[in-house]
C-alpha positions in Angstrom: 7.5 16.5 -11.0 9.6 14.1 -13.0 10.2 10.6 -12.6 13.6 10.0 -13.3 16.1 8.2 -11.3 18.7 10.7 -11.0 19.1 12.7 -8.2 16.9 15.6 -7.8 18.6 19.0 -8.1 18.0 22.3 -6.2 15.4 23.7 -8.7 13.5 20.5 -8.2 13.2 20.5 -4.8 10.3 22.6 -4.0 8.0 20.4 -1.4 7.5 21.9 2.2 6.2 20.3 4.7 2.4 21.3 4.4 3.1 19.5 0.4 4.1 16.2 1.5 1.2 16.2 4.4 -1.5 17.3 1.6 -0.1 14.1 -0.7 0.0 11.8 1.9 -3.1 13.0 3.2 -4.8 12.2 0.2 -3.3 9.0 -0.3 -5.4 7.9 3.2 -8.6 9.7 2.2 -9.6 6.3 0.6 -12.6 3.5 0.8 -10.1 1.0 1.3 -8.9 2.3 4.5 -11.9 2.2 5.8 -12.8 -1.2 4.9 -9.7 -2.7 7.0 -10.4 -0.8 9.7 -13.8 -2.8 9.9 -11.9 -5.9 9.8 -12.4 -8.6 12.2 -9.1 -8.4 13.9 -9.8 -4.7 14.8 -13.4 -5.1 15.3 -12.5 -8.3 17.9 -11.0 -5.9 20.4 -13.7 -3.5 21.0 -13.7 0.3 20.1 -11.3 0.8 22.8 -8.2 -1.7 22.6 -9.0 -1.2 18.5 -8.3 2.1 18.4 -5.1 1.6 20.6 -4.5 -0.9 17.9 -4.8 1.6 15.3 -2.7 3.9 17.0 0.1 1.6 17.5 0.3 -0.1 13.7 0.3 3.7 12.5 3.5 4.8 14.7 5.3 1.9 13.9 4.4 1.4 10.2 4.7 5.3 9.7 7.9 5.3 11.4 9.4 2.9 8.9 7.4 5.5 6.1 9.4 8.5 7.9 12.7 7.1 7.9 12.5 5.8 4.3 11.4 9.2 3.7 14.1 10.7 5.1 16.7 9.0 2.7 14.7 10.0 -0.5 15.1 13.9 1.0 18.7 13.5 1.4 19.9 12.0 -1.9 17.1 13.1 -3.8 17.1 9.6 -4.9 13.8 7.6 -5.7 13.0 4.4 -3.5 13.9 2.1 -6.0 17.2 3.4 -6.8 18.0 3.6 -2.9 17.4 0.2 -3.4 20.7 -0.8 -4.9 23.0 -0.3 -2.0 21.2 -2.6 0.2 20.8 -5.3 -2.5 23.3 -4.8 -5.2 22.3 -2.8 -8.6 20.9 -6.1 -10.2 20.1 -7.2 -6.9 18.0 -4.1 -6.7 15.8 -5.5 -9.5 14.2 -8.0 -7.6 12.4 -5.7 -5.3 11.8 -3.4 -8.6 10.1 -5.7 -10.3 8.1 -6.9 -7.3 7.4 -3.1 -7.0 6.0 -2.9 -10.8 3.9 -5.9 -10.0 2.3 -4.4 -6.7 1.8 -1.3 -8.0 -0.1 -2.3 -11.3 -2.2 -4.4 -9.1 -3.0 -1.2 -6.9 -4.0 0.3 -9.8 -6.8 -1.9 -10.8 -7.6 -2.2 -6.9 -8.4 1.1 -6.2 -10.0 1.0 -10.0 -12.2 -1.9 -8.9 -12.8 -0.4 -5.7 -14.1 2.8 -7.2 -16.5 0.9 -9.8 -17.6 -0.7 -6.9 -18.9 2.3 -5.0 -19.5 4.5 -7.8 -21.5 1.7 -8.5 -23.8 1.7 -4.9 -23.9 5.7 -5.5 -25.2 5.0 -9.1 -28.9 3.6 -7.2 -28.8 7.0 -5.6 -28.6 9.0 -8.3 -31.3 7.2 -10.8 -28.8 6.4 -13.0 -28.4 2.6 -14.5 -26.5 -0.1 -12.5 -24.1 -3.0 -13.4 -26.6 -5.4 -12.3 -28.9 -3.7 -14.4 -26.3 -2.7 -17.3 -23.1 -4.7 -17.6 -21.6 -2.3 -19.5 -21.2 0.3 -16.8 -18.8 -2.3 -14.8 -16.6 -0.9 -17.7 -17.7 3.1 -18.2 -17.1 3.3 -14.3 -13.7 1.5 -14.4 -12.4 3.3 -18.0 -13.9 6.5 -16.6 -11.6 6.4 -13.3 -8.3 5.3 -15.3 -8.3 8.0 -17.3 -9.0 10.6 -14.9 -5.9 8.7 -12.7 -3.6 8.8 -16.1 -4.6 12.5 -16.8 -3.7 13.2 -13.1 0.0 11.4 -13.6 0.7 13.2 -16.7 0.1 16.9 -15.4 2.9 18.7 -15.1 4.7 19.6 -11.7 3.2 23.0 -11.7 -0.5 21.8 -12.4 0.4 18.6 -10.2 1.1 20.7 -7.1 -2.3 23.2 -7.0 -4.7 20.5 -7.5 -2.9 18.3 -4.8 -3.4 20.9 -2.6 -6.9 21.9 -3.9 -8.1 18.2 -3.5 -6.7 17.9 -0.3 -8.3 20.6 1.1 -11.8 19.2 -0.6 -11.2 15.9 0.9 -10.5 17.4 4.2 -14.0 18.8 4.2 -15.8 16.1 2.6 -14.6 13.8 5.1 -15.5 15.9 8.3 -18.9 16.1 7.1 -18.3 12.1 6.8 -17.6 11.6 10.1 -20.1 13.7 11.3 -22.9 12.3 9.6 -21.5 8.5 11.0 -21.9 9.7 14.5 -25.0 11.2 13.5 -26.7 7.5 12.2 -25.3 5.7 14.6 -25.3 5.6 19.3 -22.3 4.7 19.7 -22.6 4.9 23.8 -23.1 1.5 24.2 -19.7 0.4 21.9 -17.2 1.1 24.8 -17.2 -2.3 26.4 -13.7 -4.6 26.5 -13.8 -6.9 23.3 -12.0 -10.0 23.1 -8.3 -9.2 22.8 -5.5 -8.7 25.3 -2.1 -6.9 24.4 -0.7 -9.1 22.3 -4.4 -9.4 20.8 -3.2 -5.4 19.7 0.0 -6.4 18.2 -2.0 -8.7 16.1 -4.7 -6.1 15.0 -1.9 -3.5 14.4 -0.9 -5.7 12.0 -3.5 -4.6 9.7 -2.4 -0.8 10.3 0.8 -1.7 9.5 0.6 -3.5 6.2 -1.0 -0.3 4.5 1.6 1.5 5.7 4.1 -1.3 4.1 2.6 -0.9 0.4 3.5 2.5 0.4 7.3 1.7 1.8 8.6 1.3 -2.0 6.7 4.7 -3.1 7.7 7.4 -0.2 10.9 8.7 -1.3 9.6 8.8 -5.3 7.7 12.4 -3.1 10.0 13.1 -0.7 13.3 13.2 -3.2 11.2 16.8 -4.2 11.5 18.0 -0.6 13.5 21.2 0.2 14.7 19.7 3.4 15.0 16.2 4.6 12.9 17.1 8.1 10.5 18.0 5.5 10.7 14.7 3.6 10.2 12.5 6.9 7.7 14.8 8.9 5.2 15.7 6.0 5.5 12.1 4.9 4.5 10.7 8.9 2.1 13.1 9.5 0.1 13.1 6.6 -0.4 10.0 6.5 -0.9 9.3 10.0 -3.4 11.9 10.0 -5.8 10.5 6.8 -4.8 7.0 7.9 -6.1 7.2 11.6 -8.7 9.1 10.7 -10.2 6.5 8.1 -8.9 3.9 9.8 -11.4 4.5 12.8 -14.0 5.7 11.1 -14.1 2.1 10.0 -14.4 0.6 13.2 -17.0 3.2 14.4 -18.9 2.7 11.6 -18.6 -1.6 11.7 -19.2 -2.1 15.7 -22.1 0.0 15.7 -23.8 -1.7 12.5 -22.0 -5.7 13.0 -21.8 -5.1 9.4 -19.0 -6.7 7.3 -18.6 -4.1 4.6 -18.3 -0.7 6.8 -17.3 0.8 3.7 -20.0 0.1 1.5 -22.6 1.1 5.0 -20.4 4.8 5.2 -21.4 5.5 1.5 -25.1 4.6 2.3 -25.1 6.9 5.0 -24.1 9.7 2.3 -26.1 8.5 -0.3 -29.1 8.0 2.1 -29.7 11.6 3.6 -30.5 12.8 0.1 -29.0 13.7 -3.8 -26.8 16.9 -2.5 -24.7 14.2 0.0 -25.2 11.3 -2.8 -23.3 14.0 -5.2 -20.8 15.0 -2.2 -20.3 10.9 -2.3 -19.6 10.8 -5.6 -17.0 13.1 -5.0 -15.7 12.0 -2.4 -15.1 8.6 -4.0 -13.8 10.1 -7.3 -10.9 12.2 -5.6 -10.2 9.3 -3.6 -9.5 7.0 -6.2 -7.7 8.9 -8.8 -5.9 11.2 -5.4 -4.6 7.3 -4.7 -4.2 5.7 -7.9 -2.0 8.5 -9.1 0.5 8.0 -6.7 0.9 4.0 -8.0 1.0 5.2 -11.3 3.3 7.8 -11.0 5.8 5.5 -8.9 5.2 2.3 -11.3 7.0 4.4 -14.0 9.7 5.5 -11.6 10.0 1.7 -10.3 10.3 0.3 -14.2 13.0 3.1 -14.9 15.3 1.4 -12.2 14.7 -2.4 -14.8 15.0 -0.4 -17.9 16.8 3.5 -17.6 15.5 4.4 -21.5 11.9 3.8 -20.2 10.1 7.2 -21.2 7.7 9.0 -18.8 4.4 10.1 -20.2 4.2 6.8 -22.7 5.3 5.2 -19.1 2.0 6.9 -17.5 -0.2 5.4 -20.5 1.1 2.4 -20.2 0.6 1.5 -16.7 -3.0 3.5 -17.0 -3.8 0.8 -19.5 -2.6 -2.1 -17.7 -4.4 -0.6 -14.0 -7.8 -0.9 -16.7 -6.8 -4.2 -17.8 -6.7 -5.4 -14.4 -9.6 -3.8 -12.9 -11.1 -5.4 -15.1 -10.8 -9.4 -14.7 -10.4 -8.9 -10.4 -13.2 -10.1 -7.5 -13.3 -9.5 -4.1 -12.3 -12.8 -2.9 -8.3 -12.3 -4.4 -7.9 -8.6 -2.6 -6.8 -10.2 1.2 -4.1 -13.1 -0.4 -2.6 -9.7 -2.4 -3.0 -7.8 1.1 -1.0 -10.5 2.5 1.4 -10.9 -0.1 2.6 -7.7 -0.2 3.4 -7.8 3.8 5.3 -10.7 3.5 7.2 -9.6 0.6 8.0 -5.4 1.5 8.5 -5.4 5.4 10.9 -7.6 5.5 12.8 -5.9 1.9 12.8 -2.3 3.4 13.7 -3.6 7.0 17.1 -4.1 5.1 17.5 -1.1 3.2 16.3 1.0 6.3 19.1 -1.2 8.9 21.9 -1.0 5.8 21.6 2.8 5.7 21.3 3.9 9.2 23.1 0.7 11.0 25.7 0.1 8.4 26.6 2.6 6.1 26.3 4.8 8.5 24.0 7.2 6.4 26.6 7.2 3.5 26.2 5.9 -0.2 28.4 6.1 -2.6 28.4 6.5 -6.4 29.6 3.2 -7.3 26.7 1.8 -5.3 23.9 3.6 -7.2 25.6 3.9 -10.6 22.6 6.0 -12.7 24.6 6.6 -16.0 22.8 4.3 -18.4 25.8 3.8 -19.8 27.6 1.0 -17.8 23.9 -0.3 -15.9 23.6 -3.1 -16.5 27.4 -4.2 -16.2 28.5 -3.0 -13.0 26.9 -4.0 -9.6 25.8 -7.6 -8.8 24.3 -9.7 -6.4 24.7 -8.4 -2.2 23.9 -11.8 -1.2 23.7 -11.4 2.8 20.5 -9.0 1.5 18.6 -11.4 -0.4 19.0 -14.2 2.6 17.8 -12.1 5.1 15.1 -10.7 2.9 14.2 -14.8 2.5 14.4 -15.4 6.2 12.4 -12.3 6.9 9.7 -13.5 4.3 9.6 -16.9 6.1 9.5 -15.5 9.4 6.4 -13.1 8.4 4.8 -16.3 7.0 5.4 -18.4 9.8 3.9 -16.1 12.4 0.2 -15.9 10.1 0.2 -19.4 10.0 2.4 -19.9 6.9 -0.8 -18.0 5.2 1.2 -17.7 1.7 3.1 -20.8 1.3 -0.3 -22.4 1.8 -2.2 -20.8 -0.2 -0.2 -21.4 -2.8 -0.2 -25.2 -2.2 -3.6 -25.2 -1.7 -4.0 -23.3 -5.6 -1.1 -26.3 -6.7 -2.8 -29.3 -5.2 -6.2 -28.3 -6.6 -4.9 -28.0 -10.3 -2.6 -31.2 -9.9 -5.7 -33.4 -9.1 -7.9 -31.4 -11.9 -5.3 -32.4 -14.6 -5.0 -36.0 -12.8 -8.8 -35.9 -13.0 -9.2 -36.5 -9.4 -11.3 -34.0 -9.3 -14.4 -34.0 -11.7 -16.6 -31.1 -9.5 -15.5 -27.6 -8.9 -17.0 -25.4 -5.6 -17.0 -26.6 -2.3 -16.0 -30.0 -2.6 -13.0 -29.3 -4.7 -12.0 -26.7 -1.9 -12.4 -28.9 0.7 -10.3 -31.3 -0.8 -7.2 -29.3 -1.2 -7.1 -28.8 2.4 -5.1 -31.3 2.8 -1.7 -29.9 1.6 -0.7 -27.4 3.9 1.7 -26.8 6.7 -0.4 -27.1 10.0 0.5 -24.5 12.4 -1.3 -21.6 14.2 -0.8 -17.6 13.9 1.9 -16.2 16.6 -0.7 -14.7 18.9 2.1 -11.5 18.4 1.1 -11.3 14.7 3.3 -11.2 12.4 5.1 -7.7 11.7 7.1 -7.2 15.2 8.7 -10.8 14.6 9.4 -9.7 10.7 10.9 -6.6 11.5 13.0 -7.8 14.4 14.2 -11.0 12.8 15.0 -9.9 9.7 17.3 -6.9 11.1 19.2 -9.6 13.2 19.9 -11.7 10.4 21.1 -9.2 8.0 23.3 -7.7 10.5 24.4 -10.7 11.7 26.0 -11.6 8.5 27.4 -8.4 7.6 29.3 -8.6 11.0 30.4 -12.0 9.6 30.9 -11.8 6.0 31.4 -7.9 5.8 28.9 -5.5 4.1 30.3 -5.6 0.7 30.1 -1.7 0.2 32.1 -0.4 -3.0 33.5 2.6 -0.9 34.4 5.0 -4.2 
């Protein structure tokens, strides 16, 4: 596998089906997963209407996965790159950039993540904590970069078996999860109603579909390799749908039965608990997991930065980002991981809502040379700005904020208010009081009870095509 932003030729294009289903099937084999599906908004609607929920966010946010998919089969063209038509070539280097930024902080995520874990499993196996040792905050985290780096830089050949291999692995480990869940746990007594209603489900598919949405800018990076595009879109849906659904309820088994707030965290214990053969099957799980994951952002970080900078060279590229996912790792806590959750809704749905609605609704599955313009060459000169993109990509971000509540926006006012009366020195106490004073700059207004995706999706469509019927698309037809 290469990742270069020219089109895929014949010779390159050796993924079937069962390939793309074993990637994407070990992209959801991971902790995080699980942890949102013990969220509250899942969690608040009973086993039930949450697993409806879960069922719902996956078709619609795997839809948007299949069709994106679907593009990257039939150009061979990575996501980024598909980008361009939508938005402009320079235009295009907005969502890139957002892309690189994302995707480095995935890295140290699911780096942090796995520290985190490896760290619980650590007790298991008599070896020495971070409470206990520091230092192993940073063996753990090291440790799991380079085994994610090493994984990026294999070549396609090697790439391909061990995908398979880990998938398969994964596959087991995970059945053996799931049975040792409903083992610990009576989970009779967890079918009653919970507190949601159907619109209560659109909210807690919301959840479903976000995860889905940070893998939008990454799908047709894989699927570009497919031999056929019903390969691309299929192996891509079901893969993913599969691993995700799977983890996704294992979470909310796992957090109704126990009321706990870290169902994560409680599935490892289960492992680690029935003695040091599963505590070793833990460790492997989390292990493949991670780097399984992780090497997917790495892989498509290098592929993203090639669409800001052409010359940008692969397997320094693979270093590089493996570094920076360390880095990172390295300085995060738990508390930032649901703003970056967030940020990354608001920001992708509404960005690939356009691409997906300018290739199917208005260029009418076509793209033409002029639009993508790969030569390095003449890059950076030709192609601007498709301005009807970027103000529907605005609207669509403010329309996503607005239904959580403006979430974001206030946030961030909240994070400006609080330095602006440290440096006036209005404030000469940190912790609680400081956070209760910031408080009082935000916008007050209350979640749409129909979350926030539906609206996103739906709005931001309409406006785009609303002024392309108006003001034309733009398309460079040569």
């Amino acid at each position: 596998m290469v990742s270069d932003i020219k089109p895929t030729t014949p010779k390159q294009r050796t993924l079937g089906t069962l390939d793309l289903m074993l990637i994407w099937f070990g992209a959801a084999i991971a902790i995080t997963e699980i942890w949102a599906g013990g969220l509250p908004q899942l969690t608040g609607l009973g086993l039930a209407l949450g697993l409806v929920a879960i069922v719902i966010g996956r078709l619609i946010g795997n839809g948007l996965m299949g069709a994106m998919a679907r593009i990257g089969a039939g150009t061979g063209l990575p996501t980024m790159v598909l980008t361009r038509p939508a938005f402009g070539i320079r235009g295009s280097f907005l969502p890139a950039l957002f892309n690189v930024l994302q995707l480095i902080g995935w890295t140290g995520w699911m780096l942090f993540v796995g520290f985190l874990y490896m760290d619980i499993l650590a007790g298991y196996v008599n070896l020495p904590t971070a409470a206990e040792a520091p230092v192993m905050k940073w063996v753990w985290v090291i440790l799991l970069g380079v085994l994610c780096t090493l994984w990026a830089l294999g070549g396609s050949r090697f790439w391909k078996v061990a995908q398979r291999t880990s998938a398969v692995l994964l596959f087991l480990l995970t059945i053996a999860l799931t049975v040792l869940v409903l083992q610990q746990y009576d989970f009779t007594q967890l079918w009653h109603p919970g507190q949601g209603d159907a619109l209560g489900i659109l909210s807690g598919a919301d959840l479903v579909i976000a995860m889905s949405v940070s893998w939008l800018p990454l799908v047709a990076d894989y699927s570009r390799y497919a031999k056929k595009q019903r390969s691309g879109s299929v192996g891509t849906f079901w893969g993913y749908f599969i691993g995700g659904t799977w983890m996704y309820a294992v979470g909310l088994l796992v957090a109704l039965a126990t009321t706990t707030d870290s169902p994560d965290q409680m599935v490892i214990q289960v492992m680690g608990e029935q003695g040091l053969g599963w505590a070793v099957a833990a460790v492997v799980l989390v292990l493949i997991s991670t780097v399984t994951t992780t090497f997917l952002d790495i892989f498509s970080t290098v592929v993203s930065t090639q669409n800001l900078w052409p010359g940008f060279p692969e397997k320094f590229g693979n270093v590089v980002i493996g570094a920076l996912g360390i880095v990172t790792a390295l300085f995060l806590d738990v508390y930032a991981y649901a703003p970056f959750l967030e940020a990354i809704g608001a920001i992708f749905l509404p960005a690939f809502t356009i691409v997906l609605a300018d290739f199917y609704f208005v260029r009418r599955r076509q793209i033409f040379a002029s639009e993508i313009n790969t030569h390095r060459g003449s890059y950076w000169y030709r192609g601007g700005f498709n301005w009807r993109a970027l103000m529907a990509w605005l609207a669509g971000f403010l329309i996503y904020d607005w239904a959580r509540g403006w979430a974001s926006i206030n946030f961030f006012l909240a994070k400006l208010q609080y330095l602006w009366l440290k440096a006036s020195g209005a404030i000469s106490q940190g912790g609680e009081a400081a956070i209760n004073i910031t408080q009082a700059w935000r916008i007050p207004t209350e979640p749409w009870p129909t979350g926030s995706s539906l609206p996103c999706i739906i709005g931001t469509a309409i406006v785009y095509l609303l002024l392309v019927a108006v003001f034309g698309s733009g398309a460079r037809k040569r």
